[in-house]
Backbone bond lengths (Angstrom), bond angles and torsions (degrees), N, CA, C in turn:
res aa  C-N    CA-C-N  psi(-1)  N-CA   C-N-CA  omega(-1)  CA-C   N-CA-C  phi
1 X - - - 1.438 - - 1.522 111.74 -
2 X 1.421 119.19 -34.68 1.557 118.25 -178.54 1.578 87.34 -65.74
3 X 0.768 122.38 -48.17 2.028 120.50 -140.57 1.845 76.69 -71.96
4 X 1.275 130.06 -65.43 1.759 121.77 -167.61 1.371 100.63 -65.06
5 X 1.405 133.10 -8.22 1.423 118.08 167.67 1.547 127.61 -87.84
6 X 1.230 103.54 -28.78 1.865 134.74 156.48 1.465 110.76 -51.28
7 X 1.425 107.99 -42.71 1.712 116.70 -170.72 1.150 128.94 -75.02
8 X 1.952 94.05 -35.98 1.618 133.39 154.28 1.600 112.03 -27.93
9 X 1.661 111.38 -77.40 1.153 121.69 -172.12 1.673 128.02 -80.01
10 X 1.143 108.69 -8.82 1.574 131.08 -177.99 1.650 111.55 -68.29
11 X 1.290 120.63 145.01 1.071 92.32 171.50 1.641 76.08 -173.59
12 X 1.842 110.92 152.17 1.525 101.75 178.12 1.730 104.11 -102.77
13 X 1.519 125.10 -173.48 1.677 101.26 -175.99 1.116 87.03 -99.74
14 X 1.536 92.00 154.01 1.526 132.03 -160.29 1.836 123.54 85.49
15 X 1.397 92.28 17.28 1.525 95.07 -173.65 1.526 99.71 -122.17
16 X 1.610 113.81 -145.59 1.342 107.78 -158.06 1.827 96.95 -159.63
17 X 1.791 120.00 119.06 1.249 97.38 166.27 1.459 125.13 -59.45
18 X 1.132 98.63 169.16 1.871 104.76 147.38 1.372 144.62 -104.89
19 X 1.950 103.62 31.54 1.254 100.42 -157.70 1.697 131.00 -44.28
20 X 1.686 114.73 -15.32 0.990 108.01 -169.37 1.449 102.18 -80.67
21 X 1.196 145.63 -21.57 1.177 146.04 170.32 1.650 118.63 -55.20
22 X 1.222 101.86 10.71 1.550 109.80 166.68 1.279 120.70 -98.09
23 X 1.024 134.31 -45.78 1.894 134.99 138.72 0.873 103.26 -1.03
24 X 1.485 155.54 -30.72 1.220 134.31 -119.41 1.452 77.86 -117.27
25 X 1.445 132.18 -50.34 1.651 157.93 -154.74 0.773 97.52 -118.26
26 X 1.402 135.58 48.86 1.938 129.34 126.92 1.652 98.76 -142.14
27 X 1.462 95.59 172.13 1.291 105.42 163.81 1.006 161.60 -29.51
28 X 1.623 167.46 -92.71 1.323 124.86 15.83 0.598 150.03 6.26
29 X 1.257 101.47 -86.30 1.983 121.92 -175.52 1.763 123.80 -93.04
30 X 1.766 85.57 10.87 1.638 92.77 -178.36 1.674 133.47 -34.22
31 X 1.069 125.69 125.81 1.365 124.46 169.61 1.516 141.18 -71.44
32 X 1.307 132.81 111.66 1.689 108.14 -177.18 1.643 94.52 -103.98
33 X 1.296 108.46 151.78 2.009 107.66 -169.05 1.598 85.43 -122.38
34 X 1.239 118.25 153.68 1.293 117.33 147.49 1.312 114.87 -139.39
35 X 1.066 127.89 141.71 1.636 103.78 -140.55 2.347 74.71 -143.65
36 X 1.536 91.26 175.83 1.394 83.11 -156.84 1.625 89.40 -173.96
37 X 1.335 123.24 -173.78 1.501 145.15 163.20 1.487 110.86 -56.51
38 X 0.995 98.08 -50.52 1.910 92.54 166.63 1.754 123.38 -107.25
39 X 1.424 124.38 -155.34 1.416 99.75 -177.45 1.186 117.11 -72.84
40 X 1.607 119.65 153.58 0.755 128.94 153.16 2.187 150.44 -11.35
41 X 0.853 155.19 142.01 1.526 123.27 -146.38 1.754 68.05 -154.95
42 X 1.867 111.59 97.04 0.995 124.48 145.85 1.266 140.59 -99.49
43 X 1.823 114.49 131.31 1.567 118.82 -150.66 1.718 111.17 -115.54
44 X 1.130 123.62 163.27 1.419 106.53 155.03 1.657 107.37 -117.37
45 X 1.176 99.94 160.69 1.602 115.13 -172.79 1.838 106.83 -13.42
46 X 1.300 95.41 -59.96 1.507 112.22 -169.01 1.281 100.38 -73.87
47 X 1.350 138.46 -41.97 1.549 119.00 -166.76 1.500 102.41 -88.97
48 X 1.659 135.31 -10.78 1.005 129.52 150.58 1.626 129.54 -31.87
49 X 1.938 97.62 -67.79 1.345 105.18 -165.09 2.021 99.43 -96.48
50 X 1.070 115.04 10.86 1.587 135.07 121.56 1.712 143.31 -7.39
51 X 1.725 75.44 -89.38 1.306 109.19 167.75 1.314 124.60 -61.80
52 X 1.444 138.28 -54.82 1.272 166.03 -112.29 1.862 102.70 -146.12
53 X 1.179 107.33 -21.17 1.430 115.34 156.64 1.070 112.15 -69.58
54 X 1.769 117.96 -69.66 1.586 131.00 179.18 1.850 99.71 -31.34
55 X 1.475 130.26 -66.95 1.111 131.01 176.16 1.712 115.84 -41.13
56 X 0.747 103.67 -44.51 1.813 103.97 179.33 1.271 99.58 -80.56
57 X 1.151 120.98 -42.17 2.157 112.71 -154.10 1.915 80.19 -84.79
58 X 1.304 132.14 -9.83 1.031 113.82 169.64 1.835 141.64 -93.95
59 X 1.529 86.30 -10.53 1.657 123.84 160.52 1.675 97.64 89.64
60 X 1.582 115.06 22.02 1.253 119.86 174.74 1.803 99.48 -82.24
61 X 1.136 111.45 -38.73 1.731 90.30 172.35 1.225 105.93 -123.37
62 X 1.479 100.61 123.27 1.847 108.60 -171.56 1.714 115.05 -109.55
63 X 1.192 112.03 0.94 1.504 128.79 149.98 1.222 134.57 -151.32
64 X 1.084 140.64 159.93 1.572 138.60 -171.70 1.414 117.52 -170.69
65 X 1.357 122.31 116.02 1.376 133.61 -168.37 1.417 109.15 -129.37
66 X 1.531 96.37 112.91 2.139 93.65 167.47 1.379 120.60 -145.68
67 X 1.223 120.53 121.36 1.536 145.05 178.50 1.123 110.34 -115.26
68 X 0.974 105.98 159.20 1.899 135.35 -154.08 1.698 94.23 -120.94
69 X 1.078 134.65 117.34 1.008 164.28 163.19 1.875 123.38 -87.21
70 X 1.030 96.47 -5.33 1.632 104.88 -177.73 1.459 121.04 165.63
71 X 1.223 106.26 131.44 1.166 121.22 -160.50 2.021 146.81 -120.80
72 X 1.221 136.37 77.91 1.518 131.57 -160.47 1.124 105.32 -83.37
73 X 1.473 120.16 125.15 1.709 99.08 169.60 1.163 91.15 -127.52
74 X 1.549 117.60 174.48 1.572 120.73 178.89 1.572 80.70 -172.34
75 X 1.363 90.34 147.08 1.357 128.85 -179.05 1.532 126.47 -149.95
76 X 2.143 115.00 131.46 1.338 103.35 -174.63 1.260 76.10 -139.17
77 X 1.560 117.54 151.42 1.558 131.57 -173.82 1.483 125.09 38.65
78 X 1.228 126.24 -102.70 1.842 155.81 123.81 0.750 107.36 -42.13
79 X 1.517 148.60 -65.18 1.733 129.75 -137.11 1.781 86.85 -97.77
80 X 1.508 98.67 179.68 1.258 111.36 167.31 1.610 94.55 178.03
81 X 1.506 111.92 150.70 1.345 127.09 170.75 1.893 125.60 -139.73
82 X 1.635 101.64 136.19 1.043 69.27 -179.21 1.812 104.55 -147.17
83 X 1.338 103.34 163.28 2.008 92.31 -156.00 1.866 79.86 -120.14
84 X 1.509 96.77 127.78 1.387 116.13 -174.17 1.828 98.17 -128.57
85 X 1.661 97.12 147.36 1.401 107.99 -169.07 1.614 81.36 -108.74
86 X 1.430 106.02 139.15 1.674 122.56 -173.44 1.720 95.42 -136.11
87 X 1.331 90.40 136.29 1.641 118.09 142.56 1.363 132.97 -104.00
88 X 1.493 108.56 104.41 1.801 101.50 166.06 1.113 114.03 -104.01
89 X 1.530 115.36 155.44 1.448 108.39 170.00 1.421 102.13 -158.38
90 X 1.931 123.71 124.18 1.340 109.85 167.14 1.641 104.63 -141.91
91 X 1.199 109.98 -118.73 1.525 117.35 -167.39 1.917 96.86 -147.21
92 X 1.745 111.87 113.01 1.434 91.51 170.06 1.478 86.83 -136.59
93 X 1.224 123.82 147.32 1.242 157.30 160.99 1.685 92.87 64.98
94 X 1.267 93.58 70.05 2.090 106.37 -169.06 1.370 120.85 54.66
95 X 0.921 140.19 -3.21 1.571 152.39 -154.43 1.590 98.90 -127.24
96 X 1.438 119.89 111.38 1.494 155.08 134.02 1.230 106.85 0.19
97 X 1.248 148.09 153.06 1.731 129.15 152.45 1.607 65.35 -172.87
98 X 1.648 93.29 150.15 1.311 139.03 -173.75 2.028 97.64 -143.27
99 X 1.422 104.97 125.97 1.242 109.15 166.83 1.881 112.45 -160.29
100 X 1.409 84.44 149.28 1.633 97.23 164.91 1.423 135.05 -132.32
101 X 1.352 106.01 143.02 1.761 97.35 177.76 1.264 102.26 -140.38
102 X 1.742 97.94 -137.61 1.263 108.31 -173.23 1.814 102.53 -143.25
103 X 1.343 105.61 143.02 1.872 91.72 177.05 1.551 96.61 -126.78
104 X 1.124 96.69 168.11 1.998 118.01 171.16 1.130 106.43 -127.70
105 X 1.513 111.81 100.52 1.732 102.97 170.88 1.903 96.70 -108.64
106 X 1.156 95.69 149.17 1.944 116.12 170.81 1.194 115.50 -103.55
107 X 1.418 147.56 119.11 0.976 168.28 173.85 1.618 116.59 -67.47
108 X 1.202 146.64 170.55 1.776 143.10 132.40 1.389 79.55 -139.32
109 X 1.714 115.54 -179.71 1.511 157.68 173.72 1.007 84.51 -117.64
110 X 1.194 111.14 124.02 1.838 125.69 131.90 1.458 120.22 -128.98
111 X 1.470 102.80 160.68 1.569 108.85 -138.71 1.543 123.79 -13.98
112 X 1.764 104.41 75.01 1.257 123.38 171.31 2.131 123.09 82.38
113 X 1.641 102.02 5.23 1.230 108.81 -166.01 1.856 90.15 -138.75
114 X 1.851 104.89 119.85 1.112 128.36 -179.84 1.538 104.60 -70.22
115 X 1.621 110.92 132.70 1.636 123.28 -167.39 1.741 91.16 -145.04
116 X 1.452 121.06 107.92 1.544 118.63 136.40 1.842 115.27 -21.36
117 X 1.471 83.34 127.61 1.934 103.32 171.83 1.298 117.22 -99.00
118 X 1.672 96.58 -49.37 1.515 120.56 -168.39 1.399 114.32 -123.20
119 X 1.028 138.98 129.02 1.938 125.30 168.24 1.993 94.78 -123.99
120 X 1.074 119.77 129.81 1.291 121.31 169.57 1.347 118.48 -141.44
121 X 1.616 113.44 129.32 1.424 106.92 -177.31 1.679 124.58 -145.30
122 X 1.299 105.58 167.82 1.810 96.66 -158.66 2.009 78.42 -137.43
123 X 1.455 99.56 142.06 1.306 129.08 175.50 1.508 103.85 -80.72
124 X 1.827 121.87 153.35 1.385 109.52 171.44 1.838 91.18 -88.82
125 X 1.457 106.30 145.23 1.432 97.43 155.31 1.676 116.23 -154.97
126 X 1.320 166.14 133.73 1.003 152.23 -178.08 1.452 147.28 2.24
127 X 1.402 97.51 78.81 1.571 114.85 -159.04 2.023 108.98 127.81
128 X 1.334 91.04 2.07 1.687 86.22 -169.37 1.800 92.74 -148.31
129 X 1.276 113.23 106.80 1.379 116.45 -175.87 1.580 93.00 -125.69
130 X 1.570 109.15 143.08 1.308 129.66 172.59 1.822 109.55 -49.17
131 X 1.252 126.58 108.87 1.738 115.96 175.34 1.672 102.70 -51.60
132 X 1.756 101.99 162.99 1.606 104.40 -164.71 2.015 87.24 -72.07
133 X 1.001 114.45 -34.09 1.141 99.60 -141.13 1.682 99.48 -82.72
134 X 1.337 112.16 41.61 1.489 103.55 -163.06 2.197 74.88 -134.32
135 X 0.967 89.60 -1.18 1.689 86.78 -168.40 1.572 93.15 -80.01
């Protein structure tokens, strides 16, 4: 589900996301967090791929690439969680950016088919470095 949610938002320039293809892999009422140095910037499904549209349909981000590089999952019954080390890197408002962090997405089963609840994630940036063992 990370890797079709990664695939979702990716896109090289001259191409096209798929944010709406993220609905598909959350909840309802699923959450995306992006959390940061100041508060937090909490979304729902729709004001996510929303948000992040407005940026593309505005030609402020004209590529965007992110893969998961490492991976914990754990799982008990229904729930499951799992904290993945990501690289994105594209071009927004002409300018390059390369970044890495770390995310926590939460999982449930319903009737027998795994759906994201929660996805939350923090950037590395000065004063906040990824631990080795998450590499």
């Amino acid at each position: 589900m990370i890797e079709s949610f990664f695939k979702a938002v990716s896109f090289d320039k001259g191409g096209r996301p798929s944010y709406a293809a993220i609905h598909d892999l959350f909840i309802m009422d699923g959450r995306l967090i992006r959390s940061g140095p100041g508060d937090p910037e909490i979304l729902t499904v729709a004001q996510f791929a929303t948000s992040r549209g407005k940026l593309f349909e505005a030609g402020e981000l004209t590529a965007f690439r992110e893969t998961e590089s490492a991976a914990t999952t754990e799982t008990f019954g229904n729930v499951a969680h799992r904290f993945s080390t990501y690289r994105k890197e594209g071009v927004l408002n002409g300018a390059r950016f390369t970044v890495e962090g770390l995310i926590s997405t939460q999982f449930v089963r319903l009737a027998g088919e795994w759906k994201m609840s929660s996805m939350a994630w923090d950037d590395e940036r000065p004063g906040l470095v990824i631990p080795q063992r998450y590499r």
